[in-house]
C-alpha positions in Angstrom: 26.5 17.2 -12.5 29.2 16.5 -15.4 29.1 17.8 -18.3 27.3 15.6 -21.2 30.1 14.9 -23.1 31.8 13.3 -20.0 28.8 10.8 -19.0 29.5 7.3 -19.3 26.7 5.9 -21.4 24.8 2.8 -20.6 23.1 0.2 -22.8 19.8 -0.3 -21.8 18.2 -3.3 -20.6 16.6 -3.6 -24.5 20.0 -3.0 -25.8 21.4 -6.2 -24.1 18.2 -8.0 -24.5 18.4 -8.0 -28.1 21.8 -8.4 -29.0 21.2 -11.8 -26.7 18.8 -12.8 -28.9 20.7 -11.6 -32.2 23.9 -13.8 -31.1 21.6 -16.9 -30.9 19.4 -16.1 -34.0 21.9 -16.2 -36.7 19.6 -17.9 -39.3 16.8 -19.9 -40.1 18.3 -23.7 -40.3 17.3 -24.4 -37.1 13.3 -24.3 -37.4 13.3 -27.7 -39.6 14.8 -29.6 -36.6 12.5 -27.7 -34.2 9.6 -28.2 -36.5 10.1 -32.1 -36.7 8.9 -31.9 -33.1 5.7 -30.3 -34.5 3.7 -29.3 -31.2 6.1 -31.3 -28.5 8.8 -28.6 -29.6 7.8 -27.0 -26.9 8.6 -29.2 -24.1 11.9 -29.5 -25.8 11.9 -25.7 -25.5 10.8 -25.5 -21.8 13.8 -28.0 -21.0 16.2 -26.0 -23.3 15.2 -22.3 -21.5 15.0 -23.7 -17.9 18.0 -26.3 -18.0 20.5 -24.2 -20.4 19.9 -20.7 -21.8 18.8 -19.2 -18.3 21.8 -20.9 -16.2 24.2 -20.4 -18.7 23.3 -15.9 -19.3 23.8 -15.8 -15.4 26.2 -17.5 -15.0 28.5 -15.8 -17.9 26.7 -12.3 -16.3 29.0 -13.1 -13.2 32.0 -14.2 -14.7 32.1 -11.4 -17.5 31.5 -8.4 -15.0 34.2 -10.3 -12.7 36.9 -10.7 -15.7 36.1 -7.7 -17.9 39.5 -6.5 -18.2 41.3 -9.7 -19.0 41.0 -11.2 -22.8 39.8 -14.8 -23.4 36.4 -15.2 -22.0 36.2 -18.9 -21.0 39.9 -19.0 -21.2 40.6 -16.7 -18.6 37.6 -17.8 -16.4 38.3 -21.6 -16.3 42.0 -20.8 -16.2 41.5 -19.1 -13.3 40.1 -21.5 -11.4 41.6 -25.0 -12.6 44.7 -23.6 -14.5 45.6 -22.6 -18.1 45.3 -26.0 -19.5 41.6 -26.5 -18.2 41.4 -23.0 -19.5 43.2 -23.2 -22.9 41.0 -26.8 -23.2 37.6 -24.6 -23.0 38.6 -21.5 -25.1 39.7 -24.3 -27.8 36.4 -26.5 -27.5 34.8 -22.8 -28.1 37.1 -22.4 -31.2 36.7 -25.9 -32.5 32.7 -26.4 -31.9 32.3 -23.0 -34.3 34.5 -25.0 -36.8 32.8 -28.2 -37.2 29.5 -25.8 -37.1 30.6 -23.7 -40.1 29.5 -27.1 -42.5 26.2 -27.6 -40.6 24.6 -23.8 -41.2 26.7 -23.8 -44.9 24.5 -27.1 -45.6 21.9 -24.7 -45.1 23.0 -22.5 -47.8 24.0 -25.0 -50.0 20.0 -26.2 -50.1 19.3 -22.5 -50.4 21.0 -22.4 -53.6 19.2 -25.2 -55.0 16.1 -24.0 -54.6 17.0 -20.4 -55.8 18.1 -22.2 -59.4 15.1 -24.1 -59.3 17.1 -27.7 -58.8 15.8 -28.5 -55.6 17.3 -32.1 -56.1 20.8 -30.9 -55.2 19.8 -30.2 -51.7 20.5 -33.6 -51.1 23.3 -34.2 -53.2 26.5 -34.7 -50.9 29.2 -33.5 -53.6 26.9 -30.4 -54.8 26.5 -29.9 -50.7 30.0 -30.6 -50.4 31.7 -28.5 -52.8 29.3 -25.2 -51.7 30.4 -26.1 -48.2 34.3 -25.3 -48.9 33.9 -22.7 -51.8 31.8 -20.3 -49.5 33.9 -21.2 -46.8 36.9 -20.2 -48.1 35.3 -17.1 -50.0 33.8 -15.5 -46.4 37.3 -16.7 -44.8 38.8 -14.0 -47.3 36.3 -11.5 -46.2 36.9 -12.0 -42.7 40.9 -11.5 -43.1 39.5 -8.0 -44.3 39.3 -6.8 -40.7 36.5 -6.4 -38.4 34.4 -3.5 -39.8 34.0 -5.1 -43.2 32.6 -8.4 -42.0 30.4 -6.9 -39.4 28.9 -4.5 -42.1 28.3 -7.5 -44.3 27.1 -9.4 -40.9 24.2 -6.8 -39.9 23.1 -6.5 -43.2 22.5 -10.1 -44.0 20.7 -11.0 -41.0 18.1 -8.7 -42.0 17.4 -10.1 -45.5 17.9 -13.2 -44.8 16.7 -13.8 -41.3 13.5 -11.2 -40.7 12.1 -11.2 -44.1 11.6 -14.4 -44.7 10.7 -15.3 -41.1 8.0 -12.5 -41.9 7.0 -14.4 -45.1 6.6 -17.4 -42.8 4.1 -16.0 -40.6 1.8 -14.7 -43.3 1.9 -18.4 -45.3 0.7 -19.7 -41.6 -2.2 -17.2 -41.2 -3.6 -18.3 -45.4 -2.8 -21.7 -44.1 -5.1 -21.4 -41.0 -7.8 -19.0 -42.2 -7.8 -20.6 -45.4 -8.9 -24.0 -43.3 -6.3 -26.0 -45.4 -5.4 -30.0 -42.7 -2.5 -28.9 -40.4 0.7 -31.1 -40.6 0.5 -31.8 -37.2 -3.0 -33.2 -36.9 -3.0 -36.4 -36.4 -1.8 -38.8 -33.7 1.1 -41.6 -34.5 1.6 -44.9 -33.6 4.3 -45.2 -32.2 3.4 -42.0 -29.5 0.1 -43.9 -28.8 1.8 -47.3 -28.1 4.4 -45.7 -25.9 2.2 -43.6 -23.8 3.1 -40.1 -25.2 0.8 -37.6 -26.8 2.3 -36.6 -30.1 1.2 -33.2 -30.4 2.4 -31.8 -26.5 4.8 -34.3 -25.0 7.3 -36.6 -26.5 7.0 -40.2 -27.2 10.0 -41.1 -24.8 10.8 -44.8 -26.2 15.1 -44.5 -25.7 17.5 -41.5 -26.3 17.5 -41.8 -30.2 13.9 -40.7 -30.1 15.2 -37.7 -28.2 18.3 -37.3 -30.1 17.0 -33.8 -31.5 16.9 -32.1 -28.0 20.5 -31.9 -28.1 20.7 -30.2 -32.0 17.7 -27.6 -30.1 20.0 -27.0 -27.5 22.6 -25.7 -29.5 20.5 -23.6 -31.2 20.8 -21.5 -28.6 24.4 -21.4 -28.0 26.4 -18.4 -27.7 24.3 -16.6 -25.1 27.6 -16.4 -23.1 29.1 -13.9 -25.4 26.7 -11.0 -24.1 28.3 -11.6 -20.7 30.8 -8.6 -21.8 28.5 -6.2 -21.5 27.4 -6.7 -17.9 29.9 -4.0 -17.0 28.6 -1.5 -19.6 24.5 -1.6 -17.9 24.0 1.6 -15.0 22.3 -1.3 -12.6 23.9 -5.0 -14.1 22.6 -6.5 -10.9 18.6 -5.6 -12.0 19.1 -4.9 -15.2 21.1 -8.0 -16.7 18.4 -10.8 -15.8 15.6 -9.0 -16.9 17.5 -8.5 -20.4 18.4 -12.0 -20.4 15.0 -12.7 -19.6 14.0 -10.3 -22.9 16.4 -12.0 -25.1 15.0 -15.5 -24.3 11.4 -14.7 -25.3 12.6 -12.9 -28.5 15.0 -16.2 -29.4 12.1 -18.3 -28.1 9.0 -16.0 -30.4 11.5 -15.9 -33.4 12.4 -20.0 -33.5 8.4 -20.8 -32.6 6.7 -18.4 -34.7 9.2 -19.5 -38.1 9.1 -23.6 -37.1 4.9 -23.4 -36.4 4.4 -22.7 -39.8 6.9 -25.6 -41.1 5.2 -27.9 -38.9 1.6 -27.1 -39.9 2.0 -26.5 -43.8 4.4 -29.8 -44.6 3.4 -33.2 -43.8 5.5 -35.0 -41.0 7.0 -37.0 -43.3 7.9 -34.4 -46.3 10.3 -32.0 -43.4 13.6 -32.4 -44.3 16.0 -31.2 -41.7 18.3 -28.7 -44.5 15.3 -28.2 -47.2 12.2 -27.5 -44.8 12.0 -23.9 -44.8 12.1 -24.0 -48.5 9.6 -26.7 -48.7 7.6 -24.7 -47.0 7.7 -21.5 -49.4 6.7 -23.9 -52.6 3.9 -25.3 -50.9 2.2 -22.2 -51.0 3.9 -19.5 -53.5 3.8 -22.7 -56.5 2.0 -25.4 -55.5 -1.6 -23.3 -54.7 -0.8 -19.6 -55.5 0.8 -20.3 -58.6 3.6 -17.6 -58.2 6.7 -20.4 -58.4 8.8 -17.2 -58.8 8.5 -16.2 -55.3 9.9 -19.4 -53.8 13.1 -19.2 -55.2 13.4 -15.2 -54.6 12.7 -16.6 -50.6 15.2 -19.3 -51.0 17.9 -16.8 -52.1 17.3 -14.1 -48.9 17.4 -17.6 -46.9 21.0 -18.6 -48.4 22.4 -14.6 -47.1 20.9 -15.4 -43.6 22.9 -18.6 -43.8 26.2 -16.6 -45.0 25.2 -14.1 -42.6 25.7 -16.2 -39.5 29.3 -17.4 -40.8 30.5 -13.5 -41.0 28.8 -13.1 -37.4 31.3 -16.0 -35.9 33.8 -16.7 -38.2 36.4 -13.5 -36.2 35.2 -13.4 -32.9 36.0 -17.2 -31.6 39.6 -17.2 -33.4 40.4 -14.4 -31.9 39.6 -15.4 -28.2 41.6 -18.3 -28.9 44.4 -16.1 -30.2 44.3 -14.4 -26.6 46.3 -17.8 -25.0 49.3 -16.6 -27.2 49.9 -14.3 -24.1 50.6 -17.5 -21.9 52.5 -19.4 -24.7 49.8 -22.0 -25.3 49.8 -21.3 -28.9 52.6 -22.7 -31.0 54.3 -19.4 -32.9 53.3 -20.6 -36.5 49.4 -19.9 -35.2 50.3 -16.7 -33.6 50.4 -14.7 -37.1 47.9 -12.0 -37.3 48.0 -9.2 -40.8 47.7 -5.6 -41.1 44.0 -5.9 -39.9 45.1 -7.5 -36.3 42.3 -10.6 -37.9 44.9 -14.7 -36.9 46.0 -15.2 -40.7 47.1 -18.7 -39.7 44.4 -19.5 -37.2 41.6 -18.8 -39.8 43.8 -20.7 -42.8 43.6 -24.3 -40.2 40.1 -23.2 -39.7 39.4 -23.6 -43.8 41.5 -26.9 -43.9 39.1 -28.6 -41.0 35.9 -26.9 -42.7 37.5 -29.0 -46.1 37.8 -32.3 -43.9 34.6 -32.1 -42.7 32.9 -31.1 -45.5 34.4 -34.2 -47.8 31.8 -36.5 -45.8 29.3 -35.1 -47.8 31.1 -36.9 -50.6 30.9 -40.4 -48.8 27.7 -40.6 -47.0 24.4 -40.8 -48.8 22.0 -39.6 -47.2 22.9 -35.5 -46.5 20.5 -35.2 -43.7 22.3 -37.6 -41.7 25.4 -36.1 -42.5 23.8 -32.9 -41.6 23.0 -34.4 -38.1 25.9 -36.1 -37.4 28.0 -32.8 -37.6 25.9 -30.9 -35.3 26.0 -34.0 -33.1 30.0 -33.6 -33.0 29.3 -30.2 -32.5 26.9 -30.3 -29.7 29.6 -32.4 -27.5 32.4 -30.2 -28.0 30.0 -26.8 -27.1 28.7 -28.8 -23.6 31.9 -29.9 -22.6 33.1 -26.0 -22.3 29.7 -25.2 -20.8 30.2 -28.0 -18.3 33.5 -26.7 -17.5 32.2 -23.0 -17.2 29.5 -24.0 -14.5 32.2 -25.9 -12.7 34.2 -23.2 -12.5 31.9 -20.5 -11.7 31.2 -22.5 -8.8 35.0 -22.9 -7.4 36.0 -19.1 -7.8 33.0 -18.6 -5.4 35.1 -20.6 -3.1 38.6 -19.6 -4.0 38.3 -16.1 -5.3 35.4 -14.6 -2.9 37.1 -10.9 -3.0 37.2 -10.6 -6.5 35.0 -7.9 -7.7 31.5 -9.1 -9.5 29.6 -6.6 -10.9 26.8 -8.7 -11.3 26.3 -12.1 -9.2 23.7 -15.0 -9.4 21.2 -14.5 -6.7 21.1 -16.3 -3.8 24.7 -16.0 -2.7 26.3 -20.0 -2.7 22.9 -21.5 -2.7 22.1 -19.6 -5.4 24.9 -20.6 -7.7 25.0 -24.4 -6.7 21.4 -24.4 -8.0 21.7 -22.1 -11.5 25.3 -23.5 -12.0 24.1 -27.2 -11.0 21.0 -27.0 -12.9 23.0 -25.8 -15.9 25.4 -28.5 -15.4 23.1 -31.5 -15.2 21.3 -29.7 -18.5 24.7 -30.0 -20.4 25.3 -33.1 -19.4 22.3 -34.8 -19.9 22.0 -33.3 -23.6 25.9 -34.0 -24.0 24.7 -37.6 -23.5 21.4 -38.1 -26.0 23.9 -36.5 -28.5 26.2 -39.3 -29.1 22.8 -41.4 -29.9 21.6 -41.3 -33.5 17.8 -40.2 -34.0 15.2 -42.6 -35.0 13.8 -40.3 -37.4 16.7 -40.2 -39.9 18.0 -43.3 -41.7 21.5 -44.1 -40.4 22.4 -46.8 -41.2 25.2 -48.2 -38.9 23.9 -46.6 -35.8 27.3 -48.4 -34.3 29.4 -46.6 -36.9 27.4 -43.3 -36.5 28.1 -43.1 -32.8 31.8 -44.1 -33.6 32.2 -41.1 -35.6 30.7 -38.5 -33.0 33.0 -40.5 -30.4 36.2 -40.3 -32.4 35.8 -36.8 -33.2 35.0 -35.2 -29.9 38.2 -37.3 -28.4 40.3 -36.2 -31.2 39.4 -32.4 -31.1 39.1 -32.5 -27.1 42.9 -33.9 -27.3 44.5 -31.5 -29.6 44.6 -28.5 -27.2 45.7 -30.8 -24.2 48.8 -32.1 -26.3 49.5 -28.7 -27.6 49.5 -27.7 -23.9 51.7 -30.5 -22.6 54.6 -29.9 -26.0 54.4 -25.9 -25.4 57.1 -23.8 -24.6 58.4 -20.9 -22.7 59.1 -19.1 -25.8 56.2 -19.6 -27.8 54.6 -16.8 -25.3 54.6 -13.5 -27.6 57.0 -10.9 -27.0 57.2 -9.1 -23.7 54.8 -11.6 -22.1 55.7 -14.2 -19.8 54.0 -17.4 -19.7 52.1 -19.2 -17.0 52.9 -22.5 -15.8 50.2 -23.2 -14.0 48.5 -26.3 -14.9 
């Protein structure tokens, strides 16, 4: 037996399982949009577990163990199988979704703030929303350039303050709420679900994709789950182990985003959830408007606004950097190839904080903020999918053209197997890749013509970039003592 000191420890099936579910929980914002669904969340749910969070941990389970030594993650699995550019297309859309997310959870913070003063009017004002979005943007983006430690610190930290707490203040307003025998927001049938044939309460009202435009914003919820696919190769048995942590890191996403939106749902008329104030509608219902302790509400609303920070310290490195990995092939111009004294992409992060600014200026010209809201995730949502649909697609050719190539871990069932995870994964993306280009009928619009033309324009644009940058590169823009593919 070797000595201790020389034994390789494992992380434990718990380990994994709940880093899973602490890469997809990285605030609160997302029970609002989950709780406009009041009881049919959970078919939205069921779809989103069985059509995208379970296909995509295996499938990421099989290509991290097989492509643990090489740097990039999606970039060096889709490259592998359809070429760098495929490859540099996916570790962009990767890079790029985070981007155009960073405005959607700072929105978040931004409403946060307003109720923490005790002006809860400025959640919805778009220059107020606006100007928080690129002041905090660009105060975390000098955190970040700090190096890794310091960021992480301030990551772990803030997810506990402002992500367990006041999901544990949550749960106790539900059980006064119930016990207390006070209506329950989701009570009573609507129209339109009766007309239609739905049941409000289990099953959605299926009328045409804008009444099922939300399934796409729940979706993403959970993305990210692929970034846990590292640690297949650190488990003692990833073949048994890996699923059944997956498995634990689903029910813990699933108990954290049903136990917080239940109460949002039940406590706030239909009507009265707004999709970036809900949470904090929520906490002055009860603490001001019948315990008469307005104090609390904003003390709430202020360990909400660190959770929301906290989840742009958690992504704001990590993605930048994978993208900083296709410098070794030369598919980075040199100017975005500068990193400081702290190894953190100086350059990369600075582009990053002039596209957070862009985006963030359409809270200046549209009026209502929830749609802007929305229609960021929804540009968002397309971008993520398009590099999950490119992942499945190429987990299932490097079955076919790379069948030596060592996998710690593989999706059960041998081919059959993986056509069916990788193909029900695929037709999941897809198909929410699809309701996300329409605009919701619960939020006003407006144009719903000009609303799609933005989500439209925007995924083309950022999907384009990388394959320009691709087809302009050149040999010498591969960093020094590296030569660069041309594979295409």
């Amino acid at each position: 037996m070797p000595p201790l000191k020389d034994r390789k420890r494992y992380l434990s099936t718990t380990s994994v399982g709940l880093m899973t579910a602490a890469a997809v929980v990285t605030s609160l914002r997302g029970l609002p949009l989950i709780a406009k669904e009041e009881m049919t969340m959970f078919a939205y749910l069921a779809f989103t577990v069985i059509f995208y969070l379970v296909p995509a941990s295996l499938v990421s389970a099989e290509l991290g163990g097989a492509f643990a030594d090489k740097k990039g993650g999606l970039y060096a699995w889709v490259g592998e199988a359809f070429g760098v550019r495929w490859g540099f297309l996916a570790i962009w859309l990767q890079w790029i979704q985070n981007v155009v997310w960073y405005p959607v959870t700072l929105t978040f913070g931004a409403a946060a703030l307003a109720y923490t003063i005790g002006v809860p009017a400025l959640a919805s004002n778009g220059v107020f929303v606006g100007l928080f979005c690129i002041i905090v943007y660009w105060l975390a983006t000098v955190v970040v350039l700090q190096g890794v430690e310091v960021f992480a610190r301030i990551a772990n930290w803030t997810f506990i303050l402002g992500s367990v707490l006041p999901g544990i203040a949550l749960l106790v307003l539900l059980g006064y709420w119930v016990t207390s025998g006070r209506p329950i927001g989701w009570e009573h049938l609507t129209a339109p679900a009766l007309s239609s044939g739905g049941h409000a309460r289990y099953w959605p009202a299926i009328t045409g994709f804008g009444t099922i435009a939300f399934l796409a914003g729940i979706v993403l919820l959970f993305a990210g789950v692929e970034a846990q696919a590292v640690h297949v190769t650190e488990m003692k048995k990833p073949s048994h182990e890996f699923p059944l942590a997956i498995g634990l890191g689903a029910i813990v996403s699933l108990a954290i985003f049903v136990l917080g939106s239940i109460p949002i749902a039940a406590i706030l008329p239909y009507k009265k959830i707004s999709l970036q104030s809900g949470v904090f509608q929520t906490f002055d219902a009860v603490f001001d408007g019948i315990w008469h302790i307005g104090w609390l509400g904003p003390t709430m609303a202020a360990l909400v606004g660190i959770g929301a920070i906290s989840g742009v310290f958690a992504w704001l490195g990590s993605p930048c950097k994978g993208l900083l990995a296709t410098a070794d092939d030369g598919e980075l111009p040199p100017v975005l190839q500068a990193t400081n004294r702290h190894e953190m992409p100086t350059n990369i992060l600075l582009v990053q904080g002039a596209v957070v600014t862009v985006i963030s200026l359409l809270y200046f010209f549209i009026k209502d903020v929830s749609v802007v809201f929305f229609l960021i995730s929804a540009m968002t949502i397309a971008l993520y999918l398009i590099a999950y649909m490119l992942m499945y697609a190429a987990a299932i050719t490097l079955r076919y053209t790379s069948r030596d190539l060592a996998r710690p871990f593989m999706v059960p069932g041998g081919l059959v197997g993986m056509w069916l995870t990788a193909g029900i994964g695929f037709a999941g993306v897809a198909f929410s890749f699809l309701v996300a280009f329409f605009p919701p009928d619960q939020l006003p619009v407006g144009s719903p013509m000009g609303y799609i033309a933005v989500v439209i324009v925007g995924t083309v644009v950022f999907c384009g970039i990388p394959l320009v940058i691709h087809a302009v590169r050149r040999p010498e823009w591969a960093r020094a003592g590296v030569v660069a593919k041309t594979a295409t």
